[in-house]
N, C-alpha and C positions, 0 to 999 in steps of 0.2 A: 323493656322495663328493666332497670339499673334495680340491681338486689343490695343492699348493705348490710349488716351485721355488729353489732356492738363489740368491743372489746369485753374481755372473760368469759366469753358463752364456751359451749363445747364445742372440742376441738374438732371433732369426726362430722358434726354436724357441719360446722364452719366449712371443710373439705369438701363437704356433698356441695355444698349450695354453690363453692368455687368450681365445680366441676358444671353444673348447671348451669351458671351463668355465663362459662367459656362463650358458646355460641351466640351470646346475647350482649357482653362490654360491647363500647368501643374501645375499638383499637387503637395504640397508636401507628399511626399510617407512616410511612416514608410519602414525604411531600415533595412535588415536582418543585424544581427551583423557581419557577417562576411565581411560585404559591409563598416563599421562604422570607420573604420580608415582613414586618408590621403593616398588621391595615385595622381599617376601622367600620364594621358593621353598617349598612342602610338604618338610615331611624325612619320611625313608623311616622305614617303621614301625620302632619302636625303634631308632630313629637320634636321635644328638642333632647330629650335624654333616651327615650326610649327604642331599641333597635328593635330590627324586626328578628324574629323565628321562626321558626319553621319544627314539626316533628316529619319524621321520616314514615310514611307506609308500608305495607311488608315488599318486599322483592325490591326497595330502593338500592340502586347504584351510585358510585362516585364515578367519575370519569374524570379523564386528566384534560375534555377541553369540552365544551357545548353543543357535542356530535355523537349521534345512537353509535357511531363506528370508531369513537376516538376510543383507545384504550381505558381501562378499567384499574382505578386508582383503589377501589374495594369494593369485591365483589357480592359482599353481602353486609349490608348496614343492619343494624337490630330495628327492627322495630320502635317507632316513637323514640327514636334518638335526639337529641334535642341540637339544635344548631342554628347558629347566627347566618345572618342573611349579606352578603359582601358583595353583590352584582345581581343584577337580572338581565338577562336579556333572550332576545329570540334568534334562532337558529335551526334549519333544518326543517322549518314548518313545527317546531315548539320551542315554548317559554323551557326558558333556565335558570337555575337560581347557582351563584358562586358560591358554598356554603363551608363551614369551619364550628369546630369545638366552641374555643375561647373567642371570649369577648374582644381579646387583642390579638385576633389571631394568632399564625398564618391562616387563611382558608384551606380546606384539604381539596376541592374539585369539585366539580360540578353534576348538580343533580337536575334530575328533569321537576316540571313543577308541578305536574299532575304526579309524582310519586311523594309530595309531602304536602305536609297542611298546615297553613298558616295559624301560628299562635300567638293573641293580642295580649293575652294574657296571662302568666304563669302561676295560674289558679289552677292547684290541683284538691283532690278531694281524698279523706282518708275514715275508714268503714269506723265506725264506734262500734262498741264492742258487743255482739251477739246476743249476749248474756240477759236474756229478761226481755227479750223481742225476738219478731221473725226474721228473719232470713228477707234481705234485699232482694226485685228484682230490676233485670234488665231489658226494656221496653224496646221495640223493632223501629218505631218509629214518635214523636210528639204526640201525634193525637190518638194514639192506641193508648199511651200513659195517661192522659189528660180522660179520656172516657172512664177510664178504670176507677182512677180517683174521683169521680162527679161522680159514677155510679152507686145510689143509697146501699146497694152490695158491694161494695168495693173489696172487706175484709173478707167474705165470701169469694168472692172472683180472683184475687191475690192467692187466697188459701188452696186453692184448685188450682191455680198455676204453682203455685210455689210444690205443690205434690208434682205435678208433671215433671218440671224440673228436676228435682232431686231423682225422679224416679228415672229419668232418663228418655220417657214418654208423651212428651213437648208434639204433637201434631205438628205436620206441613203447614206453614203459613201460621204458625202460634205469632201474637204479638210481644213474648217473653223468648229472647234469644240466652240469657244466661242466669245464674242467680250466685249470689254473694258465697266464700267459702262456708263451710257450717263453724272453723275454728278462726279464731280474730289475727287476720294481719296486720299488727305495729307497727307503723311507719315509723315510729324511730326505733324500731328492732331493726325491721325486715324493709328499709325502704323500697318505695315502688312508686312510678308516676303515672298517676291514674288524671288525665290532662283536664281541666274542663275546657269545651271548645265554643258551648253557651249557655249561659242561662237565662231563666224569666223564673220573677215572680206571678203567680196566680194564685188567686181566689178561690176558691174550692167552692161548691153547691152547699159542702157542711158547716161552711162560716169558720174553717180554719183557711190560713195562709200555707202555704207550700213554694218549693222552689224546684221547677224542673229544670236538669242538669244534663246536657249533650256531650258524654265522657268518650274518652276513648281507653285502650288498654294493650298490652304486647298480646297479640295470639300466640301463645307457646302450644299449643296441641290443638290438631285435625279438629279433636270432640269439641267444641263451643261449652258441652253442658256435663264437661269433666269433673265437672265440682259438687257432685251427689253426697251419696252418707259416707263417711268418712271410714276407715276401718278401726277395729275394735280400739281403745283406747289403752286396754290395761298396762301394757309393758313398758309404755311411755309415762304412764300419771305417777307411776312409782317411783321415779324419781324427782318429783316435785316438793322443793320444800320452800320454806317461809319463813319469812323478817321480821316479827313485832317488835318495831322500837318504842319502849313510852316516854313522853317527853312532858315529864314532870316537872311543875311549879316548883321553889323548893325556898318560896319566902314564908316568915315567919309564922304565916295563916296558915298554912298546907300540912304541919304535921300529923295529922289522924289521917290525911287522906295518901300522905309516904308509906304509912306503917299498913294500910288497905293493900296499895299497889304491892306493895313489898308481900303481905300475906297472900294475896291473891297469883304470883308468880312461882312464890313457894309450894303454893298447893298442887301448881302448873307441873311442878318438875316432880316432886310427889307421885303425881299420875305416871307419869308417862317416866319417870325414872329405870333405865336397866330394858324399854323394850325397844323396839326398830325406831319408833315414833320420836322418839329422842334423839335421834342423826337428822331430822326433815324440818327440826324447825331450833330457830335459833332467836333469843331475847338480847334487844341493845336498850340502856338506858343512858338518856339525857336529862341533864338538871339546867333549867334557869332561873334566872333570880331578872337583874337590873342592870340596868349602864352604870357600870362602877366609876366611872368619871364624875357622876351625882354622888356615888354613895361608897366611897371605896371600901369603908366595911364589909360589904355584900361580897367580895370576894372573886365573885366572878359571875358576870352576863351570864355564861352559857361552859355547860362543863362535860364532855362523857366521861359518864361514870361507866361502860359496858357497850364498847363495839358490838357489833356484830358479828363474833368469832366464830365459826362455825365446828371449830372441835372446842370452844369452853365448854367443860362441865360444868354441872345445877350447882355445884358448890362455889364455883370459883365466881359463877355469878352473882348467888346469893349472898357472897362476903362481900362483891360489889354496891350491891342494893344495900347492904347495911351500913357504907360510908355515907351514905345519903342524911343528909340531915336537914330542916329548916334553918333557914336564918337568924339569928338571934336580935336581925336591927331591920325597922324598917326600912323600907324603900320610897323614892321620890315619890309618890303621888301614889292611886291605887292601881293605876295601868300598869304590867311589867311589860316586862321586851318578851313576849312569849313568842313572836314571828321569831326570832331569831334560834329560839331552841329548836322551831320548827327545820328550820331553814339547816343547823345544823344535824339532824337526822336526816333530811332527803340530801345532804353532800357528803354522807360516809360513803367513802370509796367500794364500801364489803356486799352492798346489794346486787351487783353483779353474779354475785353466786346464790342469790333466793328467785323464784318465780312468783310470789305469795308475797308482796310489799306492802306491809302494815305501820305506819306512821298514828299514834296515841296519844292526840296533848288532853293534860288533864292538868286543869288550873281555876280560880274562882276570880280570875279579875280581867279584865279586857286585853288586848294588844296595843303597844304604842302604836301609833296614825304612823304609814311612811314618811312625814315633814316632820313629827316630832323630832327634835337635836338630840333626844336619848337613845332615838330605834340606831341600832346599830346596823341593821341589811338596808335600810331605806325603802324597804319592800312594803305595800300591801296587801291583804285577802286577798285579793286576784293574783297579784305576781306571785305569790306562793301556793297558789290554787295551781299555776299555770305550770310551775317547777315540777312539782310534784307529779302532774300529769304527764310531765313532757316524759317522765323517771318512773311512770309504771307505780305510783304509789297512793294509793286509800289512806287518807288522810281523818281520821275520828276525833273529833272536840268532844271530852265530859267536858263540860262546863258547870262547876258549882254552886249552885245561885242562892249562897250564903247570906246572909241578913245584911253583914258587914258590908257586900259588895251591893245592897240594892238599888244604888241610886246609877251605879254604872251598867245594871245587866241588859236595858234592851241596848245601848250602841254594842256591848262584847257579846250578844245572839245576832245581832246583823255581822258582826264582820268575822265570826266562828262560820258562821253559816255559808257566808260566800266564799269562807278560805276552805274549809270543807266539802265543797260541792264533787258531785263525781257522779260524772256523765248519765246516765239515763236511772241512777239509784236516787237520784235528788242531792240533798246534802246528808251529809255522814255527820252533822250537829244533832248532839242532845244535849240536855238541859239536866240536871240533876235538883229537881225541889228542893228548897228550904236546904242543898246542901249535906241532904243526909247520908252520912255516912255508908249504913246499912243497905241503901235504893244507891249510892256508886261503885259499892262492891259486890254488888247482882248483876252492874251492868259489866262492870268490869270482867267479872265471872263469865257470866253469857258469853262478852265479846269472846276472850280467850278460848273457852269448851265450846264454840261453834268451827274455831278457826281450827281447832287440834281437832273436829270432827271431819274438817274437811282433806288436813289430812288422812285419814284412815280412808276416806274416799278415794280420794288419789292411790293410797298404796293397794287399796283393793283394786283399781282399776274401774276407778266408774266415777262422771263427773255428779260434785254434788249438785241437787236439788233445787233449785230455787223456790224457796217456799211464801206463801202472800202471808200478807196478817191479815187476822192475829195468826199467829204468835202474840208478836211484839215486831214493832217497827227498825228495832234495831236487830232481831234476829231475820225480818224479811230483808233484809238491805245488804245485810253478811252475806245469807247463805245468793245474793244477787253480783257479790262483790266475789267472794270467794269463785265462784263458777267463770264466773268473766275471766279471772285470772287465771284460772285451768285452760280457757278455751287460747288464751293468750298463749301460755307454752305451751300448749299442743301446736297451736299454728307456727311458733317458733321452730319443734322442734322437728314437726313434717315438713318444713318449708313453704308453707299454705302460702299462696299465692292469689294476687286479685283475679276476678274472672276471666277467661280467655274471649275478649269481646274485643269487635274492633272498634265501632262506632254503636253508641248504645241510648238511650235515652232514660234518665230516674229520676229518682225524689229522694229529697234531704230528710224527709217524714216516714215515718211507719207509716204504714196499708191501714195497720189494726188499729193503733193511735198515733193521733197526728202531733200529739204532745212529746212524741218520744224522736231524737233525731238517730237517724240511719247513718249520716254520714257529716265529717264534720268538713268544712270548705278552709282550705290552708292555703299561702305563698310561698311558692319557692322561693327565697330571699337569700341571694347572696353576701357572702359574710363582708363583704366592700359595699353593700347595699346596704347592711346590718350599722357596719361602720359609719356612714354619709348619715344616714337615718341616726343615730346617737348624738352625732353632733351637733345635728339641726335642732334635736329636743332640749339639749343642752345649752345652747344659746337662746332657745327658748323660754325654756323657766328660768334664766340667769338673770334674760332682760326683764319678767316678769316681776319677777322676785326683788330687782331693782326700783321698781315703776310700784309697788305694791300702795302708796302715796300717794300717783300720781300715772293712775291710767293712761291716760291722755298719750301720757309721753312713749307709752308700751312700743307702738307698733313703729315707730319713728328711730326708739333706741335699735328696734329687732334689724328695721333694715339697714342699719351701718353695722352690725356685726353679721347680718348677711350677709356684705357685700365683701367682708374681709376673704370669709369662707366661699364666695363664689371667683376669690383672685388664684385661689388652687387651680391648677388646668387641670389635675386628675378627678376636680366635683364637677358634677353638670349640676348647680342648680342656678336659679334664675335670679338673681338678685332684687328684680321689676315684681315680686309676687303680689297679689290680691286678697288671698288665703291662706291659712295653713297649709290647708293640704297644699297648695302652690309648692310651697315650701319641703314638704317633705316625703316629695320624689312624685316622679309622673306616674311609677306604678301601682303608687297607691289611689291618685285620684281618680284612673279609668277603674278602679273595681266596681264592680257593683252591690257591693256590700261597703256603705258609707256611715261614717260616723260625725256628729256633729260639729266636730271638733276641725274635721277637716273643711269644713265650710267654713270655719270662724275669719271674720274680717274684723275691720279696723270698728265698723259702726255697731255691730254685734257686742263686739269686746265692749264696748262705749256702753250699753247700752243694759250688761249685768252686775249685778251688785257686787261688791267685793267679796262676797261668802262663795259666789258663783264664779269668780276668778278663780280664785285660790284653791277651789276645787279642782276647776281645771289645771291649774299649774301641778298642784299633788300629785294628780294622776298623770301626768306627764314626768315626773320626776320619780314615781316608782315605776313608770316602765320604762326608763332610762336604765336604773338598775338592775330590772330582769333584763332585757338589751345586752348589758355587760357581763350578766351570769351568763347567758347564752354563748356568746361570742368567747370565754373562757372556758366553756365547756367542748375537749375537743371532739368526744364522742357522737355530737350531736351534728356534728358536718359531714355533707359528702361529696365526695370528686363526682362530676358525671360522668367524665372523662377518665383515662388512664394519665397521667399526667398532669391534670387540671390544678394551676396554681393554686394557692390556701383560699385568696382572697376571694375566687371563684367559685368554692366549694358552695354547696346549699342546704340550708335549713326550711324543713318544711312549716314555716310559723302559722300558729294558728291563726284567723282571722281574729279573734277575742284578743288575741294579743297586741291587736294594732290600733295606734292611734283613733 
């Protein structure tokens, strides 16, 4: 299991986790010369792009020829090491596999093939966050999991193992070999490849659906069920602080609701002025308005007024907050660019040094559509859903549903709603009635004086609470959101790790509810995969968006600027497609998580109305853009290799992010 680490965390931590994973990189190997040339990978049966892999089992050897007696090119491989496949053959009364790092080679030597296991797929799986559910387990076998789940006790029988477990107490023969950490490991903290090697959907007895999952994991310790109650947390929460940015509307409608935010931060610093709690938490503010290319009066799309500095003082901020002003002219239409204020608070560089990432838009008019020619990110609710998340941040819409804005509020509560979503808490959307003032500066209150509570949690050393409503739905969702995010830097800063399991069997679902997911299913996608994949969208919706007339001619234009793009030697794609997904890459068509989009053919296309085109084109053209915020972002790659070219590095993309 390959460890990663973000750029700005602490340093001492950073050290420990270098020091753990010594015995777990790979290496770079000195390779025999006959290994020193370029080669090229086996492709997987009926594959024209896709090679094969292989991960590594524990006690795997290299060797320098296809013989138990030839010498030994390295004598300990990590565990689940991941490597391309360059020869097979049999030798000695056993199969061999030629295996290597890189995709373009050289090979490093030769492994036996009962010491590794074939990987058709590079679907790995990454734990959702703790916070407000049980604890995962890990099943001995398929139909030990499968009984558990059918059984009208299930939540019962889970809750009695999930005690054994922790407790250390697991009986001979249990069909639970491990159980999930108790603090949340971040794959894009703390990467780790947790492989999947099968899945199936089934049917449940309860009339939910479920997906059982065939994982594997690095065994790093003897104990399988190392992963019990955690120790005391105190000394660690203490230094845990937190990012509220609010990303205020700041068009000419919005001034009683500037002068709210503005009181309500004041009162913030008020409190907590002159004691410890003032070093843990730190306030950034953003203003948007419009595309000033519509309206250059407006000044400017998108402005910070107030980084995220972590030694400003209440004062230096509070003179910030009072530059803040409304508009004095309207703007194009009653949609603004609100995605883009958003977009600019989760890409301030300063979140690196919070654990507690609070993002606040609070606006009364909708967001421009990603096709709109004013949005300036080109982004969506989802692609800012998906930034956001990849970045550790809780995203909260006021939305004020002012008289003025009524004829826009149900399209800006659907796409508040789905740009706000956060994982097993629902969506972080609320509504503010009729607009009123006094009902958004209770909320606004609430949010804050829960978040400064959960500091005081942390400095006492004790994770907060998650508490149900009532309350209020937005204080059960905080104090659900706040916790999550404690269990996150905890696990960061112990170095929580996935379970030490080798071969295991789970569910994507809770035991206790099947509505809530355990685990979310991602692709390793290489940033040259990431690359191939962008272009193919792109000549996509170009051809689309040309043809928008003249259907017909769609699929005809696409395949002559296919074939331009398949005259590349360094593309594999197929120029002859059928489908989309033909088209954009074989490792998306073998998943088994499919979307319709990749079925789409010629008579399909033919065959939906122009509203259903253009939907599809949209949505292909704003995850082209999160695509390219990815791929610029460089924190989010990793070598698996010591050496591993850029292009080869990997992003674990969520499946929701795909085509």
């Amino acid at each position: 299991m390959t460890q990663h680490r973000r750029c700005g965390t602490d340093v001492k931590l950073l050290v420990a986790l270098l020091v753990l994973l010594a015995g777990l990189a790979t290496l770079a190997l000195p390779l025999p010369a006959a290994f020193a040339q370029a080669e090229t990978p086996l492709l997987m049966e009926g594959r024209n792009s896709l090679y094969q892999r292989v991960l590594t089992r524990p006690a795997a050897v290299l060797r320098a020829e296809p013989e138990d007696r030839s010498p030994l090119v390295e004598p300990f491989v990590a565990p689940f090491t991941i490597y391309y496949v360059f020869e097979r053959r049999s030798a000695g009364g056993a199969d061999w596999m030629r295996v290597g790092s890189s995709v373009r080679g050289p090979s490093q030597g030769w492994v036996r093939a009962d010491e590794v296991i074939d990987w058709r797929q590079t679907m790995v799986v990454a734990f959702t966050n703790p916070a407000g559910r049980e604890r995962l387990l890990f099943f001995r076998d398929h139909d030990q999991l499968l009984d558990v789940l059918n059984d009208e006790n299930a939540a019962r029988i889970a809750g009695e193992l999930r005690g054994e477990a922790i407790a250390g107490t697991l009986p001979p023969g249990s069909p639970v070999i491990s159980i999930e950490p108790a603090e949340h490991v971040d794959i894009n903290e703390q990467f780790y490849v947790l492989p999947i090697l099968e899945a199936e959907r089934v049917w449940l007895a309860s009339g939910y659906t479920t997906r059982l999952l065939e994982v594997a994991s690095v065994p790093l310790n003897a104990d399988p069920l190392n992963q019990g109650t955690p120790p005391p947390a105190d000394n660690l929460l203490r230094d845990f602080r937190v990012g509220i940015v609010f990303v205020i509307d700041t068009t000419s409608s919005m001034g009683p609701y500037i002068d709210r935010t503005r009181e309500a931060v004041r009162r913030i610093y008020q409190q907590i002025e002159g004691s410890p709690i003032a070093d843990r938490v730190s306030f950034g503010l953003v203003g948007f308005r419009d595309n000033i290319s519509a309206v250059p009066e407006l000044e400017y799309d998108t402005r910070v007024f107030a980084p995220l500095t972590p030694s400003a003082s209440g004062n230096a901020l509070l003179s910030r907050l009072d530059q803040i002003r409304p508009a004095t002219i309207s703007s194009a239409g009653f949609d603004e660019d609100a995605l883009a204020g958003v977009v600019a608070a989760i890409r301030m560089p300063e979140w690196n040094d919070y654990d507690g990432r609070y993002v606040v838009l609070i606006t009364d008019a909708g967001p421009r559509q990603a096709s709109d020619p004013l949005s300036t990110t080109g982004f969506g609710p989802a692609q800012v859903n998906a930034l956001a998340e990849d970045n550790g941040i809780a995203l909260y819409t006021m939305h004020l549903l002012t008289a003025q804005g009524a004829g826009d509020h149900d399209y800006a509560s659907a796409a508040y709603t789905e740009m706000s979503r956060w994982r097993n808490a629902g969506s972080l959307y609320h509504a503010v009635p009729l607009g009123s003032v006094n009902v958004f500066g209770q909320s606004v209150d609430s949010l804050t004086r829960q978040i400064i509570g959960q500091i005081q949690d942390a400095m006492a050393g004790r994770l907060t609470e998650v508490v149900p409503e009532p309350p209020t739905e937005l204080e059960a969702q905080t104090s659900l959101v706040g916790r999550a995010m404690q269990l996150a830097y905890l696990g960061r800063e112990r170095g929580a790790q996935a379970p030490d399991v080798f071969r295991a069997w789970t569910t994507d679902r809770s035991f206790e509810d099947p509505r809530q997911a355990s685990l979310q299913v991602r692709l390793l996608i290489t940033k040259n995969e990431l690359s191939d994949l962008s272009d193919v969208l792109r000549v996509i919706v170009e051809a689309g968006q040309a043809n928008r007339l003249s259907p017909e001619d769609f699929f005809g234009q696409l395949q002559s600027a296919v074939a331009n793009l398949a005259r590349d030697p360094n593309r594999l794609i197929d120029p002859n497609f059928n489908n989309l997904g033909d088209l954009m890459g074989e490792y998306l068509r073998d998943l088994p998580y499919r979307s319709l989009i990749l079925d789409l053919d010629e008579q399909t296309w033919l065959s939906m109305g122009p509203g259903r085109q253009l939907e599809i084109l949209d949505n292909l053209e704003a995850l082209l853009h999160l695509y390219e915020a990815y791929h610029d972002q460089p924190d989010l790659w990793i070598p698996l290799y010591d050496g591993a070219p850029e292009g080869e590095h990997v992003f674990p993309i969520s499946i929701d992010a795909l085509p």
